[in-house]
N, C-alpha and C positions, 0 to 999 in steps of 0.2 A: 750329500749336498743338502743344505739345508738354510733355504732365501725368504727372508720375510721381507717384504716393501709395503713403505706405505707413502702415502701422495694427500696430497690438497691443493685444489685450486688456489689463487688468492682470495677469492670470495667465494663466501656460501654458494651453490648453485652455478656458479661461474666456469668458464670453459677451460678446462686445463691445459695447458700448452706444453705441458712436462709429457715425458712418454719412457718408460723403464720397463724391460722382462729380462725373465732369464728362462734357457734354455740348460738338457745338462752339459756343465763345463765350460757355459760362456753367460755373461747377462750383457748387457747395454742399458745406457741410459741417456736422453738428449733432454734437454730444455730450448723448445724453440722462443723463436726471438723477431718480434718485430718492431715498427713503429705504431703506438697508440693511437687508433684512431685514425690512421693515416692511409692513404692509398699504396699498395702493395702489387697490385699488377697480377694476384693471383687469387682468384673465385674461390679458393678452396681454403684459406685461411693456413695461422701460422698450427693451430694442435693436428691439421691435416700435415701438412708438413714434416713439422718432428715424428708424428704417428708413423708416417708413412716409411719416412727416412728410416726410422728405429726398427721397426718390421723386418724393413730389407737386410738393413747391418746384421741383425741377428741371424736371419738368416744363411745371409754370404760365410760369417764367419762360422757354421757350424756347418755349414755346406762345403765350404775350401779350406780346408785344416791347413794346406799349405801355402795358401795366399798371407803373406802379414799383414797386419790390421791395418795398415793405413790403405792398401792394395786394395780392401773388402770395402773397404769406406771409400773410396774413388767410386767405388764397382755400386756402391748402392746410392752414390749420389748419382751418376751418370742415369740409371735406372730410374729413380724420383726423376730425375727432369724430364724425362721420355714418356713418362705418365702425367704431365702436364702444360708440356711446354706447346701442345698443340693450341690448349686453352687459355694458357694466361700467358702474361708479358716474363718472363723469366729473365728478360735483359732489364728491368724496371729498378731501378738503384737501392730501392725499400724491397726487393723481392724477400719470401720470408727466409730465415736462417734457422741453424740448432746449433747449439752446443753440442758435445759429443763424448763419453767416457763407453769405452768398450774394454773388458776381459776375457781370456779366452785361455783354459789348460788346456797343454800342448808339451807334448814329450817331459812328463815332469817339471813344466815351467810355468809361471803364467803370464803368459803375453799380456801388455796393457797400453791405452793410447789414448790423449786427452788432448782435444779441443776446446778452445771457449772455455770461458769461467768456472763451469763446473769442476769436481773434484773428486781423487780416490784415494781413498783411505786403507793404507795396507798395514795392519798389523803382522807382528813378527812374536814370532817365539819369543819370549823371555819378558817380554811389555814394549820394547820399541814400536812407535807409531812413524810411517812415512805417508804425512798427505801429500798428494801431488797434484797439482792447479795451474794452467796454464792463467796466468797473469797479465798478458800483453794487453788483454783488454783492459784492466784494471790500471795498469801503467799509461793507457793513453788515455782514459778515462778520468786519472787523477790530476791531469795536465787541463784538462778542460772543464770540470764541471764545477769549478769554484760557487757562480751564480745558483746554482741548482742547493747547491748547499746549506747555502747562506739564508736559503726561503723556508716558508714551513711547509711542509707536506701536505701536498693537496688545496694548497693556495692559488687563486686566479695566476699571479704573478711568478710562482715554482714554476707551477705548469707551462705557462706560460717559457721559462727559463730551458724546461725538460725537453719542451720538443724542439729548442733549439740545441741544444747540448746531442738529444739524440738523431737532429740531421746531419749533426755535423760527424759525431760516430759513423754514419752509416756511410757517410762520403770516403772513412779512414778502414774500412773492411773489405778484409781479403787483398792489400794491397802492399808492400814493404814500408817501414816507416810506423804500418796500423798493427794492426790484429788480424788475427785468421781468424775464423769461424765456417762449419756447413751451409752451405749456399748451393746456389743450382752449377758452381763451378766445380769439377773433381781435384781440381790443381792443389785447392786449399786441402785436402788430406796428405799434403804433401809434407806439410807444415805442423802436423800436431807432432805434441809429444809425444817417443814413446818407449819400451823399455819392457825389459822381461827379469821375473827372479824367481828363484826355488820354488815351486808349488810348497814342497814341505817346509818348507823356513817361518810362513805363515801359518798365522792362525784364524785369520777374517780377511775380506775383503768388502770395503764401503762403498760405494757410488751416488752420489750425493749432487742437486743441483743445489745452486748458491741459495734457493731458498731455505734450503735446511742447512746451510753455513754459517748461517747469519748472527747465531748465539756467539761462535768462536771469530768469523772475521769482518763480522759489522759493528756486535753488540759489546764483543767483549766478554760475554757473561760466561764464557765458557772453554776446557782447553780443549784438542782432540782428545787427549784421556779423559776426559770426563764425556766427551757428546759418544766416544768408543765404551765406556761402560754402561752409559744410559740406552745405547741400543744394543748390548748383549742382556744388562737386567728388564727391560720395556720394550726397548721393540721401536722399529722407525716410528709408530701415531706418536710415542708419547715426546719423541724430538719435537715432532714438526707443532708439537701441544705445547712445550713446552718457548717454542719459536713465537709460536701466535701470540701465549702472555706476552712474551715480550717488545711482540710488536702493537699488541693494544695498550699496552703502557705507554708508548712514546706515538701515539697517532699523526700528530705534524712534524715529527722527525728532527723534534728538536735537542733531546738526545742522542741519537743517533742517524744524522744528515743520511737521505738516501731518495733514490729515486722514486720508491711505491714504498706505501706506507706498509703493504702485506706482500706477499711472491706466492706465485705456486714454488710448494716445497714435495721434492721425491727424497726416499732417501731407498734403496736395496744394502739390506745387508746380508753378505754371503757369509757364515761360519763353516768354516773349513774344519775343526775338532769338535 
């Protein structure tokens, strides 16, 4: 087994809200999620949060071989909310969120399960690439944030657009009609995708939050073959490096319309050969 990751805040020195490990025969990775700036109901912030949440997952799943991963992910959100709910509002509608991508080898197979935006990228024997991304959010996101769009990045009046665009998100989560995402509810791991293939049929497995997606499905600049070669020749810094050129290029997001001008970006890459 053999897992290189790498990560960046959105800003220099800035608090990261991504959280990825691997143990052997399993990694996880979550990108938490809140309102900017906004009251959330929970003292402990959103990188406590995903931190917390991702610990446990890892955990569960190398601790219950026989639980399937959506089972393990109930089992470590119910857990995260018992480690907080004494102190903060957990019923709060901004409470924080994560994303969610877990793997896990299991009798010659590899179990996998994808919440939220985030993405995994499973290479196969012969060059086929299968990324798989739960999009619900992206699909009720592209219904709504026309005005977000239209502004430049990090303009009084974006902004201004953003945090209406993301209250009105956060009314449409975890509910039929919206998007799933990890929350203090266990119901929502009911609802990720998920799915198991050959351990030996592959050759890598990727795990990627959208900040390091941004070349292939924001920017354009890039296919999965090409961001799959550049992390077996370089390594996840030189994606998330070569992510950040491209977002210092387009600073008010006039090439590329988008909510933050930078993301924290993870990316784990597992080489299985």
């Amino acid at each position: 087994m053999r897992v290189t990751l790498g990560t960046s805040p959105s800003a220099p020195g800035g608090e990261n809200e991504d959280f990825a490990a691997a143990a052997p025969g399993a990694a996880v990775l979550l990108d938490g999620a809140g309102v900017a700036d906004a009251e959330t109901g929970c003292v402990h912030g959103v990188a406590w949060f995903s931190g917390t949440l991702g610990a446990l997952l890892l955990g569960t799943i190398t601790a219950r071989p026989a639980w399937p991963l959506a089972e393990c992910l109930a089992d470590a959100i119910r857990v995260t909310r018992s480690l907080h709910e004494d102190t903060c509002d957990v019923r709060h509608r901004a409470s924080p969120t994560s994303t969610v991508v877990a793997v896990r080898v299991q009798g010659g197979r590899l179990d996998h399960l994808v919440l939220g935006d985030s993405s995994l990228l499973l290479a196969e024997q012969g060059g086929r690439l299968f990324p798989i991304t739960d999009r619900r959010l992206d699909e009720v996101g592209a219904r709504l944030r026309g005005r977000v769009d239209d502004l430049p990045t990090g303009s009084p009046e974006h902004a201004a657009a953003l945090a209406e665009y993301r209250d009105t998100l956060t009314s449409l989560r975890n509910r039929p009609g919206g998007f799933w995402i990890a929350g203090p509810d266990p119901f929502a791991a009911e609802h990720a995708l998920t799915g198991a293939v050959q351990l030996d049929s592959l050759t890598s497995v990727t795990l990627l939050s959208d900040g390091a997606t941004r070349l292939v499905d924001r920017f354009g600049l890039a296919s999965w073959d090409d961001t799959l070669a550049l992390l077996d020749s370089a390594g996840p810094d030189e994606l998330i490096h070569q992510t950040r050129k491209a977002e210092d290029s387009d600073p008010h997001g006039r090439r590329w319309p988008r909510g933050k001008a930078h993301d924290d970006a993870t990316a784990l890459h597992w080489a299985l050969l």
